[in-house]
C-alpha positions in Angstrom: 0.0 0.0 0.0 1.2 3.1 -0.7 2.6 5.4 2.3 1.9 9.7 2.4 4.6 11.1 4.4 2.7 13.6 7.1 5.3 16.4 7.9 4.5 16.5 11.2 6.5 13.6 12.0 9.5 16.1 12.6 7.2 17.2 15.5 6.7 13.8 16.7 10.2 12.9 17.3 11.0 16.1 18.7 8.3 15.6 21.4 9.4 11.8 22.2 12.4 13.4 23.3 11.2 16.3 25.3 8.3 13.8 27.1 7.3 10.2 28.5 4.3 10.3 26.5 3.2 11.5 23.1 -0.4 12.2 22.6 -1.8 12.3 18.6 -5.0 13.7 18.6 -7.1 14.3 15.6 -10.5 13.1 13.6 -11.0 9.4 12.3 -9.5 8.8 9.0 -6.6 11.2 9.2 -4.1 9.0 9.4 -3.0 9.1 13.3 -2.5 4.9 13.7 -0.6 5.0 10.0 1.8 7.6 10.5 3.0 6.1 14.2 2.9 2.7 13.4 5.5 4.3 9.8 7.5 5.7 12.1 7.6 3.2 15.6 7.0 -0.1 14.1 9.5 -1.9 16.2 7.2 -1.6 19.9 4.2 -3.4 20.6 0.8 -2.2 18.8 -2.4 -2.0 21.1 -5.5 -0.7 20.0 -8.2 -0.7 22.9 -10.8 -1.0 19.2 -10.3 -4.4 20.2 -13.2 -5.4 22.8 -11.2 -7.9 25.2 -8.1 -5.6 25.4 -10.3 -2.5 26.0 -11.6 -5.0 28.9 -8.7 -5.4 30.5 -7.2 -1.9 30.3 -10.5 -1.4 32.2 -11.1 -4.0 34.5 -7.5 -4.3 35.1 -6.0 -1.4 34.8 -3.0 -1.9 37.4 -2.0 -4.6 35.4 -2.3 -3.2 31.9 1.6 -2.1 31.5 2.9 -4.9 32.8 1.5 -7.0 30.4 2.8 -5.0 27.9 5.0 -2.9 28.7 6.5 0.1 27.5 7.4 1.6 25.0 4.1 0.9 23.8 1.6 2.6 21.3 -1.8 2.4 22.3 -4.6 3.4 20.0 -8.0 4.9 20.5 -6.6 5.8 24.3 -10.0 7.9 25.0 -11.7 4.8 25.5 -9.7 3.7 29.0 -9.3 7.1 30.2 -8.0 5.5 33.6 -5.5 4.2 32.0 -3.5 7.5 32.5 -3.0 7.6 36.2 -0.7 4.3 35.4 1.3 6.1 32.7 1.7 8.9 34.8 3.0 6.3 37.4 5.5 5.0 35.3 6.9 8.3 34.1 7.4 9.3 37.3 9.2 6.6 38.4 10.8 5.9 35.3 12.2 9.1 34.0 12.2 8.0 30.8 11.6 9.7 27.4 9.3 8.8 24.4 7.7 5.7 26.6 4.1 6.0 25.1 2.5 6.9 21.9 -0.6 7.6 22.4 -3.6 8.4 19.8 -7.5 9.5 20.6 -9.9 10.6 17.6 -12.0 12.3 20.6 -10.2 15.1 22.6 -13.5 15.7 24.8 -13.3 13.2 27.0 -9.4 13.0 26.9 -8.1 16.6 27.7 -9.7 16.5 31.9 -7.7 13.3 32.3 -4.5 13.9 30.3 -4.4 17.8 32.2 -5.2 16.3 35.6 -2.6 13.2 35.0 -0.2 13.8 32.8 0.7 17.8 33.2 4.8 18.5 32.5 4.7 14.4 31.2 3.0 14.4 28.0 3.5 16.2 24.3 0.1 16.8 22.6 -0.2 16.8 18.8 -3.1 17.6 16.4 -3.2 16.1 13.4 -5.6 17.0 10.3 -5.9 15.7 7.2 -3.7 15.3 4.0 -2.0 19.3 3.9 -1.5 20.7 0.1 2.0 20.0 1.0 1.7 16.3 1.7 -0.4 15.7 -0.9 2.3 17.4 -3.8 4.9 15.3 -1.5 6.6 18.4 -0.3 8.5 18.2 2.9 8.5 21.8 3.8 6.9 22.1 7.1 7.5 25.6 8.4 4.1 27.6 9.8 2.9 30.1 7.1 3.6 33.7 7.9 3.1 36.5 4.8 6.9 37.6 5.3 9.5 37.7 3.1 11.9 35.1 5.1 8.7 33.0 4.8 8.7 33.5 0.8 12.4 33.0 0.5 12.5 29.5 2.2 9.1 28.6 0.3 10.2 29.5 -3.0 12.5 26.9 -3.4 9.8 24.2 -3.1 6.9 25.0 -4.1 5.1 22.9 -6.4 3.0 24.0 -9.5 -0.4 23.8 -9.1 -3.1 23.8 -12.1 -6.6 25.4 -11.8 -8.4 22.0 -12.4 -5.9 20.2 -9.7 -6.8 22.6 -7.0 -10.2 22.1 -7.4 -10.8 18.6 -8.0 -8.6 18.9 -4.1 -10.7 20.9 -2.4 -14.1 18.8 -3.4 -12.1 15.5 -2.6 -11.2 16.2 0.7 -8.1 15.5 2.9 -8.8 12.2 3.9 -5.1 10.1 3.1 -7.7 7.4 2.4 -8.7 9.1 -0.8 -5.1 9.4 -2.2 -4.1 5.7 -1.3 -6.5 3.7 -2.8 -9.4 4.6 -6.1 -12.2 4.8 -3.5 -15.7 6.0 -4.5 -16.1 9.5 -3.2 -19.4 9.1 -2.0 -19.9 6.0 -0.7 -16.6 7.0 1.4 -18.0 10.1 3.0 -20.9 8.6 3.2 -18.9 5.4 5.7 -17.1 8.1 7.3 -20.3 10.0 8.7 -21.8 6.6 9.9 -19.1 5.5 11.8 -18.3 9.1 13.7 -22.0 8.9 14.5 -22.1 5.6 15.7 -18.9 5.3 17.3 -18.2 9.2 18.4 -21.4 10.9 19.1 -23.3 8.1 20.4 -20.8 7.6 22.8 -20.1 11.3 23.6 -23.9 11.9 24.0 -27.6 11.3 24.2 -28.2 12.2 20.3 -32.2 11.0 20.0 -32.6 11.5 16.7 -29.4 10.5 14.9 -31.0 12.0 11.5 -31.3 15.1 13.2 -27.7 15.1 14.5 -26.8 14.7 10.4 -29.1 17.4 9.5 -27.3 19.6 12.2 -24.0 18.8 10.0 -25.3 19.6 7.1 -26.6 23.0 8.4 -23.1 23.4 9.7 -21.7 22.7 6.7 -23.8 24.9 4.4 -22.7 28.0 6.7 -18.7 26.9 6.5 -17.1 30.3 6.3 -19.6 32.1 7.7 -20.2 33.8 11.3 -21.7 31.6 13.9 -25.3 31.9 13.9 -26.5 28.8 16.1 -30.0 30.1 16.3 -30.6 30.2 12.9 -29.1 26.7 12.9 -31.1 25.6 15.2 -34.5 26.8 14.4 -33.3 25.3 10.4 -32.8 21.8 12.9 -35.4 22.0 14.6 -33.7 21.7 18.0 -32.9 24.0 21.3 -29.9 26.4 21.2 -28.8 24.7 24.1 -28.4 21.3 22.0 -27.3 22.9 19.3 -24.3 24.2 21.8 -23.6 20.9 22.5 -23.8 19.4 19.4 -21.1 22.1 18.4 -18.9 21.4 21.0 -18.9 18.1 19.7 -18.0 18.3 16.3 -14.6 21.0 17.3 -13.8 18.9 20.0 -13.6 15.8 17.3 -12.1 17.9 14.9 -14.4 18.2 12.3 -15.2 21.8 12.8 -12.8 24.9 13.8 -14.0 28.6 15.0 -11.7 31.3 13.8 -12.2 33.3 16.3 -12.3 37.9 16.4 -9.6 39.9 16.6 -10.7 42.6 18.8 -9.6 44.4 22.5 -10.7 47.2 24.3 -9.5 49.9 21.8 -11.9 48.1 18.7 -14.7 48.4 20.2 -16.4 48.6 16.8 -15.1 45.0 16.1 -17.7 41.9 16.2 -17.0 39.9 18.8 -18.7 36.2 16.8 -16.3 33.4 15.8 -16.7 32.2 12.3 -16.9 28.4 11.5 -15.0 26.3 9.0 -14.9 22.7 8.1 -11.6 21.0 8.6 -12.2 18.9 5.7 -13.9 20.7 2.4 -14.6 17.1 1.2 -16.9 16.1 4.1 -18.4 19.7 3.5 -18.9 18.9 0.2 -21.0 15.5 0.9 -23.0 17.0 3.5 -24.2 19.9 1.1 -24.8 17.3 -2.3 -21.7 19.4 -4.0 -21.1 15.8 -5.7 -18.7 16.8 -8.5 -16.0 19.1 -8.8 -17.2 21.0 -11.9 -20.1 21.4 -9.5 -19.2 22.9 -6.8 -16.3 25.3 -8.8 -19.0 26.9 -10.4 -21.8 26.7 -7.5 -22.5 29.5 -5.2 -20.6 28.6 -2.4 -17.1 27.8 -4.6 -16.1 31.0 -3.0 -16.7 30.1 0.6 -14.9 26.1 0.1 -11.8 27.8 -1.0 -11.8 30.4 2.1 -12.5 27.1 4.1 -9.6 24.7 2.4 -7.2 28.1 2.6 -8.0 28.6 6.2 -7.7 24.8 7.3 -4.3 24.8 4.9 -3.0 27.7 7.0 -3.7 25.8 9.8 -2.2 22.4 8.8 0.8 24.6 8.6 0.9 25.5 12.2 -0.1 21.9 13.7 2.3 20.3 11.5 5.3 22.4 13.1 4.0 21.5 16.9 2.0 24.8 17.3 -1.0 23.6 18.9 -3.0 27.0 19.9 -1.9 29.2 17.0 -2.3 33.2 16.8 -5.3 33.4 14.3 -7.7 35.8 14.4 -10.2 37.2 11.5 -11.6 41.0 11.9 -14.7 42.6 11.2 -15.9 46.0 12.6 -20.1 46.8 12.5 -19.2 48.7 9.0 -18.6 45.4 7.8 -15.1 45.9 7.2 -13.6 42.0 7.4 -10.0 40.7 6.9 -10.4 37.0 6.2 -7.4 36.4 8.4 -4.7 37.8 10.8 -2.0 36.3 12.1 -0.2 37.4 15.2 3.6 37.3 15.8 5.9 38.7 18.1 3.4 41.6 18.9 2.9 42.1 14.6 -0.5 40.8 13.0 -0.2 40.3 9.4 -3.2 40.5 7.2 -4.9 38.4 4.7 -7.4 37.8 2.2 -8.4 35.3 0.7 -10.0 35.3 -3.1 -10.5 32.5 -5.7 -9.7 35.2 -8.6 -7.3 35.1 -10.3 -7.0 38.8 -11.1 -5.9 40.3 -7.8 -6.1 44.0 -7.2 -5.4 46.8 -4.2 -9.2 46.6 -3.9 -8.8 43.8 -2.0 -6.5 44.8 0.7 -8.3 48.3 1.3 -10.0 46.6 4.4 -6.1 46.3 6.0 -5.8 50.5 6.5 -8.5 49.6 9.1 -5.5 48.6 11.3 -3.7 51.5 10.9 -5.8 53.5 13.3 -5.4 50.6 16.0 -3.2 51.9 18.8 -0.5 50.0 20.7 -0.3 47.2 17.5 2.0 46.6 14.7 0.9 46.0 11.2 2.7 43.9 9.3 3.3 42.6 5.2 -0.1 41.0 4.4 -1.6 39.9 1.1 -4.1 38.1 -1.0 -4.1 34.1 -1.1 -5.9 33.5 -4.5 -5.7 31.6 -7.8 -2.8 33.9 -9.5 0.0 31.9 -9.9 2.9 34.4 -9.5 3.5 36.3 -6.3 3.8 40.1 -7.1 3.3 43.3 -5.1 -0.3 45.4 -5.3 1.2 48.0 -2.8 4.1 49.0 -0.7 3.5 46.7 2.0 1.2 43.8 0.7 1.6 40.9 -2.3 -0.2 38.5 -4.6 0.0 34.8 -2.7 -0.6 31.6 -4.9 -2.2 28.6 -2.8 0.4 26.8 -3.7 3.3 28.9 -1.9 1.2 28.0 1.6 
């Protein structure tokens, strides 16, 4: 079979050696049980999927470890959550380094037990799907940042993409599953939200109406891009705001939604202070909302929104991959409806973005950035526009032309 190189291994080994355990968080299907069993294959394999193991680490959880024990990988770890107090145990007493790798497709139930058990002791990691630079087999895995160090580095590596490719990438999604094997779109997607209902959200919650639950993702998903609204959602549903809270919570917690959230502080006071969602996969969005083709959904109505949602979660791949778990990233918009698609915060510097599928770029589009300007006390960086032009070029002093592919 063949094997996609994830760039966040780099991040991998550097947390083995900086903790006794390494935690690889992330949604089904991205790869998580691939990419350690590529890079650890020589200590045992234990996946608590497996009914009478998942019994034991239980029932038996003293004697878990000794069984097998470490270095060990176990997989689906959220399912023995009581299984941490033993690994904390052993890297106390143990002192050793890189001693368990760990992977979880839910972080809700995870996160109290890892922060109450395994503070100082364990190295968490988020892995999404297949990143642009994967999937062209690129190895450069530096977080983006609109600079000119940033564009130096990236020039020397960056693959050519064509206006078809980039299309037919955003409606298929980042699943590796899709680029390993000819697998029929739909009846993937359509697997893939069956089993995280069955196996994630039934658990997770009391989901009565399970067509309901998929009709809340598919609202979701029509709105990807847009500013959170969960009483429009709701009433659409046909649920409380209350469930549809929950529900959300759900879906970011498993990774299958993110919420950019506003950039504002006590001197923009005419900023909005509402997050906007994204799907982390545009090829789950896609399903959801019947966008079944990619001729389709490149010239449907919301074409503009799934490349501001696969640019967004690209940017973001960018910062997981390099072991930045809680990135700077910020979007603005003021109640003159002046929005920056993204900013990005450095060092006390937020650089800002836009993101448009033309291919004809112009100053138009970063007029919105001279909003900044009148912030105090903040730094305004290079910016620019991510779009379809393929060169990068200035359109002012301070901001340039960014092709998707130089992300």
């Amino acid at each position: 079979m063949k094997y996609i190189n994830r760039n966040i291994k780099t991040t991998i080994n550097k947390a083995a050696k900086m903790f006794s355990a390494v935690l690889l968080t992330g949604a089904r299907q991205v790869g998580k049980t691939t990419l350690l069993r590529h890079m650890i294959s020589d200590i045992p394999y234990l996946t608590l999927d497996d009914p009478i193991l998942l019994q034991n680490a239980i029932e038996e959880a003293g004697s878990f470890f000794k069984t097998t024990p470490p270095p060990v990988m176990v997989d689906e770890i959220q399912y023995a959550p009581n299984l941490f107090s033993y690994i904390k145990m052993f890297a106390d007493e143990s002192g050793k380094k890189g001693q368990f790798f760990l992977t979880g497709s839910q972080q809700f139930k995870m996160m109290k037990n890892v922060s109450e058990s395994l503070a100082g002791r364990i190295g968490i990691i988020n892995l999404l799907g297949l990143s642009l630079r994967e999937i062209k087999e690129n190895a450069f895995n530096e977080s983006f940042v609109p600079t000119e160090e940033y564009f130096v580095k990236r020039k020397m590596s960056v693959n050519r993409l064509e206006y078809k490719e980039i299309w037919e990438i955003i409606h298929k999604g980042s699943m590796p599953a899709l680029y390993v094997d000819e697998l029929d779109w739909q009846m993937f997607y359509a697997s893939y939200t069956k089993t995280y209902i069955e196996r994630d959200v039934r658990e997770l919650t009391q989901v009565g109406d399970e067509l309901k639950f998929i009709k809340f993702m598919t609202a979701m998903a029509s709105r990807t891009s847009q500013m959170l609204n969960l009483l429009s959602v709701a009433n659409e549903v046909g649920i409380s705001v209350p469930t549809a809270h929950r529900w959300l919570s759900i879906l970011i917690s498993s990774n299958i939604v993110y919420l950019l959230q506003p950039y504002y502080n006590n001197i923009t006071k005419r900023a909005v202070k509402t997050p906007k969602l994204y799907f982390l996969d545009t090829g789950l969005a896609a399903y959801l909302t019947k966008w079944n083709t990619t001729e389709v959904l490149e010239a449907g109505a919301m074409a503009g929104a799934f490349f501001e949602t696969f640019v967004v979660a690209e940017v973001l791949k960018s910062y997981y991959n390099a072991g930045v778990l809680e990135p700077s990233l910020y979007y603005y918009r003021d109640k003159d409806a002046r929005e920056i698609d993204i900013l990005i915060e450095q060092n006390g510097t937020l650089y800002p973005i836009e993101i448009k599928k033309t291919a004809n770029p112009s100053k138009d589009h970063v007029k919105n950035f001279l909003v900044l300007e009148k912030i105090k006390e903040i730094t305004v960086g290079t910016g620019g526009v991510i779009c379809m032009y393929d060169k990068k070029v200035h359109i002012s002093d301070k901001n340039v032309t960014i092709p998707l592919e130089w992300l």
